[in-house]
N, C-alpha and C positions, 0 to 999 in steps of 0.2 A: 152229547157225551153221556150224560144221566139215560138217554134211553140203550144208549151203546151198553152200558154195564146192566142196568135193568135186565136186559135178555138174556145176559150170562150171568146170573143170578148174584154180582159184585153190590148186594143191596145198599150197604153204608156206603160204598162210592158213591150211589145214584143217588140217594137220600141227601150226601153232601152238596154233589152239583146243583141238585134241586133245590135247595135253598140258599145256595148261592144266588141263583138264578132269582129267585123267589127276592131276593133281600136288596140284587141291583136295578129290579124295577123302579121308576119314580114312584112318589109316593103319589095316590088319584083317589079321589072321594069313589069312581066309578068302577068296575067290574070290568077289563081288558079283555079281551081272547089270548093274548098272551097270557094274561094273569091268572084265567081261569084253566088253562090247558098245565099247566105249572101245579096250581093246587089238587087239578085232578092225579097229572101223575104222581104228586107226595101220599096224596089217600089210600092210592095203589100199593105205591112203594113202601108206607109206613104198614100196612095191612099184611102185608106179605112177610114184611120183620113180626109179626104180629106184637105189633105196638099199637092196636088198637084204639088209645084214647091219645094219644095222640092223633089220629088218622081223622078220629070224631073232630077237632079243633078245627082240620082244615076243612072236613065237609060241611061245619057249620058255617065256614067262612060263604063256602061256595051257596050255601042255601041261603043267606042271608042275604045274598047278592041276587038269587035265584029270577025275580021278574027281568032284570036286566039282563042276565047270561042267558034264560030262554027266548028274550027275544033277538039275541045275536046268535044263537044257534040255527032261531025258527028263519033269520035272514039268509044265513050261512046255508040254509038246508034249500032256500030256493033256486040259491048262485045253481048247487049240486043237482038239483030237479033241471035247472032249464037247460043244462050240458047236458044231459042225459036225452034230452028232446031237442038236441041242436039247435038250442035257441041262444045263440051267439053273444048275441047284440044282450040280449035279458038279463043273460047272466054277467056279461062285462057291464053291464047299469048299476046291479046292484051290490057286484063286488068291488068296483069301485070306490062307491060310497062306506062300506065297509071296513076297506081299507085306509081310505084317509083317518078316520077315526080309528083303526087298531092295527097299525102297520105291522104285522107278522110273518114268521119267516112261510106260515101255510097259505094265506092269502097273496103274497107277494110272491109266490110260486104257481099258486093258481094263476092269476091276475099276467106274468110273462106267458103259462103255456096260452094264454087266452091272445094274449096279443101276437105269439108264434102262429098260432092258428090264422088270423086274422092276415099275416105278410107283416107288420108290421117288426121287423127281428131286430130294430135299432132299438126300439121301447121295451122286448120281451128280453136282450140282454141287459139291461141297465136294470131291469125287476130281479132278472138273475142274480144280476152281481148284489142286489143286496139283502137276494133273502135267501139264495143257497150255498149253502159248504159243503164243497167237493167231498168232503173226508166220510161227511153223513150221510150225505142226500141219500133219497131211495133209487132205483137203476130207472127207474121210470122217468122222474124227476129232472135224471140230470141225461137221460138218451136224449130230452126237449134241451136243454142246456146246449149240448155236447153241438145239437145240429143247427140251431143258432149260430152256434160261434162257426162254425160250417159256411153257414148261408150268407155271413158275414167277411166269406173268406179270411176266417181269422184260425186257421188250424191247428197253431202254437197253444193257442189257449182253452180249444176243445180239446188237445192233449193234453194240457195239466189237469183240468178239469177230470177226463177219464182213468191218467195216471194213477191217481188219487184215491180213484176209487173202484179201481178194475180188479183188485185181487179177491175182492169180497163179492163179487161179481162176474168173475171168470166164467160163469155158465150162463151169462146170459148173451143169447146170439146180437142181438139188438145193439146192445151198448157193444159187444166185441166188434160186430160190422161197422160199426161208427167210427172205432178207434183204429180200424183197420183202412177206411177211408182219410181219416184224418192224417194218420201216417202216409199216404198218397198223395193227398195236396201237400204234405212237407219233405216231399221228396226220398221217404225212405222206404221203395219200392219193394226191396225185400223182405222187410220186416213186414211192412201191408200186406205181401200176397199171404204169408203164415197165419196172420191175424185172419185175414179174412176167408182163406182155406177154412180155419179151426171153429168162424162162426158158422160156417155152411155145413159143419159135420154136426154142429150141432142140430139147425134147421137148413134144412136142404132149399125149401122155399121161399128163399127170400131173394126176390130175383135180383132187385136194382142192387142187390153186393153179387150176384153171380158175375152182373153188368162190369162193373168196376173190378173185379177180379179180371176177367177178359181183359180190359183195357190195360190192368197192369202187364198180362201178358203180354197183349200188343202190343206193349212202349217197351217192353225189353225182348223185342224182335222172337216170339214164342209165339206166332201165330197158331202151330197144332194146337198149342194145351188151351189157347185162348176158344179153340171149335169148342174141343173135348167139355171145358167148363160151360158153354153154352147151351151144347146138346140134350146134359146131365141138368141143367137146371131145365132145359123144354120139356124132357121127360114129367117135370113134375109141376108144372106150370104152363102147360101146351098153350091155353087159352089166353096167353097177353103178348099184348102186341108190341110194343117194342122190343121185346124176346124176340119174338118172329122177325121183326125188321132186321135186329142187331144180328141173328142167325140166316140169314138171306145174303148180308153185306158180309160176314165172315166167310160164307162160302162164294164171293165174289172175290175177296182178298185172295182167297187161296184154289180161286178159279177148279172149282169141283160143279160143274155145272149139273150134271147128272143127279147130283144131290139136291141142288140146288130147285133144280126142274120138279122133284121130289117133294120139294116139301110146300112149294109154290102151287102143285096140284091140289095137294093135302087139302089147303090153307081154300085153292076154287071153289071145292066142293063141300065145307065144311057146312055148319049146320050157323055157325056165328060171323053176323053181320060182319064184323070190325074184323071178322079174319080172310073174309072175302075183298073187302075193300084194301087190307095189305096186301092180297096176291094180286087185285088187279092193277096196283101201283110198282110191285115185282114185277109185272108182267110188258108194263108199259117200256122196259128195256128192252126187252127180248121180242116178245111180239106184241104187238101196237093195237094188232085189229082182235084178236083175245081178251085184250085187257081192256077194253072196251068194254066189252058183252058183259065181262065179269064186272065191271063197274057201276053197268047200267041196271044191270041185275040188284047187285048191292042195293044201291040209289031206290028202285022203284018200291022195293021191299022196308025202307026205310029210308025217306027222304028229309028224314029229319037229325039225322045221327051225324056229329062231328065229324065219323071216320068217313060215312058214304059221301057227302056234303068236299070234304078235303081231298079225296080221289075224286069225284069231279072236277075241281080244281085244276088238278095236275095233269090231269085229261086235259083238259083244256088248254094249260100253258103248254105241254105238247104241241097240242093242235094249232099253237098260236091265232087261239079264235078269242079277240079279245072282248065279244059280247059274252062270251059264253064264261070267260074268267071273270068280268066284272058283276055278271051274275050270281056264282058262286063263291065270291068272296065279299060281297054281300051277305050273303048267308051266313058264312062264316063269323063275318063281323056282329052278328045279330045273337048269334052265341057268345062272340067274345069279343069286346068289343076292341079290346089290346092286342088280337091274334096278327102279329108283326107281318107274318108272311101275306095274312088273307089285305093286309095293310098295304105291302111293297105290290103286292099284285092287281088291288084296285087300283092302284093310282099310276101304275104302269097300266093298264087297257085305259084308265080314263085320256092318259097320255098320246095316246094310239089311234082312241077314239076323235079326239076335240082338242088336241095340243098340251101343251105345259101346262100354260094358265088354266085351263079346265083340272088338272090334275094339284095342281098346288091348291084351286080354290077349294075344291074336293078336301083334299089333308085340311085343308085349317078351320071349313066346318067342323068336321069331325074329331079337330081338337078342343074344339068350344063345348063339344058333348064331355070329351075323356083326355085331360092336357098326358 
């Protein structure tokens, strides 16, 4: 609230809350990050009143404290160095430890996006809940929030969350696609497709809402406008592949073959791996002995790539060659070792291959690695 007014120049408000805030900390022999981020912005705010000596009182507070605040900045500055060099694990060590010792609304903000990052979105909403306010938070801040409570299928409460804070924030595409999705898992289809029209006119590129807009189409039986949105987002996003997929399957709904045949060529002859191995998995309906070529092509040119490696695959369950699936889904498994599909389909060829018990003994190795 003190930085709320601050910005709009309401100095004795901010001055007030600030020492409110200042006066309901415990009382500690030690120098907090709460405490210290509190005296900095009074130094500010008194500064700006040009009240001068007072402003001096509290910088000597903070200097007095000074070897103890530079060495929680100098900690503080590593958490931010080793996120910066995606070094995960580095940074949740050390912010951790930090945090036990100065449980704050900025480290307790950090410390959930660190565990959203992670998968972990039981532990990143419980840091949520208790280091961010909807009313405040920055749009960044709470876009992490908003898709938690998302991932958590809990969409009630990623809408009051964005509720809250969407007016002050109406131009951001991010947070409006979020609240336009959120509105979709709460069943109010209409209201989502406006919301998420409006964050697309803001940024045209952001495809996984172009995705979700389409579907809204789709579920209120608007197959055209569902193409139209799809097309409009390919134009500006040609290169990703679930676009491609979702754009191949929309023109199977609505049986435009010619189009279809169109863009499936596109995609043969492109210049990108991962767009070759979508046409020749496109291809594997239509024609069989094509989508080969173009698979194999994919494959030799990159034998290492998820996309060539998973049209293999699907070649192969085609082909109901089950050396040739349990080959490839191996591989797959070797990238990930949770990949459900490359999962159900080793353990069906092992099936095929050597019976049941070969294929159960198979799974329960392999749960001993990854339960």
């Amino acid at each position: 609230l003190a930085r709320y007014y601050y910005q709009r120049d309401i100095l004795e408000a901010a001055e007030d809350q600030l020492s409110q805030a200042l006066f309901s900390l415990p009382n500690t022999d030690g120098m907090t990050l709460k405490r210290l981020h509190i005296l900095k912005s009074l130094v500010a705010t008194l500064s700006k009143l040009g009240r001068s000596s007072e402003a001096m009182v509290y910088s000597q507070l903070i200097a007095d404290a000074n070897p103890k605040t530079q060495e929680l900045e100098a900690e503080f500055q590593k958490v931010l160095d080793a996120l910066k060099n995606n070094d995960i694990d580095g940074a949740n060590e050390i912010l951790e430890k930090l945090y036990s010792s100065n449980p704050n609304q900025i480290m307790g903000s950090l410390l959930g996006i660190i565990r959203y990052q992670q998968g972990d979105f039981q532990a990143a909403a419980d840091l949520f809940d208790q280091s961010i306010d909807p009313e405040t938070a920055s749009s960044a801040t709470l876009e992490v929030f908003a898709a938690t409570e998302l991932r958590l299928n809990r969409p009630d409460e990623a809408l009051r969350a964005i509720e809250l804070n969407i007016r002050d924030n109406s131009d951001n595409p991010k947070l409006l696609s979020l609240y336009g999705i959120a509105l979709l898992f709460s069943g109010e289809k209409t209201k989502a497709t406006e919301v998420m029209k409006a964050a697309l006119e803001l940024d045209p590129t952001m495809v996984r809402t172009s995705i979700a807009l389409a579907d809204a189409y789709n579920g209120s039986q608007q197959p055209k406008l569902a193409l139209a949105q799809l097309e409009k987002a390919y134009k500006h996003s040609p290169a990703d592949t679930m676009l491609q997929a979702r754009l191949i399957q929309q023109y199977d709904v609505l049986e435009l073959t010619s189009e279809r045949s169109k863009l499936v060529e596109k995609l043969a002859n492109s210049d990108s791996i991962e767009s070759q191995s979508m046409a020749g998995l496109a291809l594997l309906k239509t024609d069989p002995k094509k989508a080969q070529t173009v698979i194999d092509n994919a494959y030799q040119a990159d034998p290492n790539s998820n996309y060539t490696i998973n049209a293999k695959l699907m070649a192969a369950i085609q082909s109901r060659n089950s050396d040739s699936i349990l080959e490839f889904s191996e591989k797959l498994l070797k990238l990930d070792e949770n990949n459900i599909l490359a999962l159900r389909a080793a353990a069906s060829a092992k099936e095929q291959i050597s019976g049941s018990d070969s294929a159960l003994q198979y799974l329960s190795d392999l749960s001993k690695k990854s339960i």
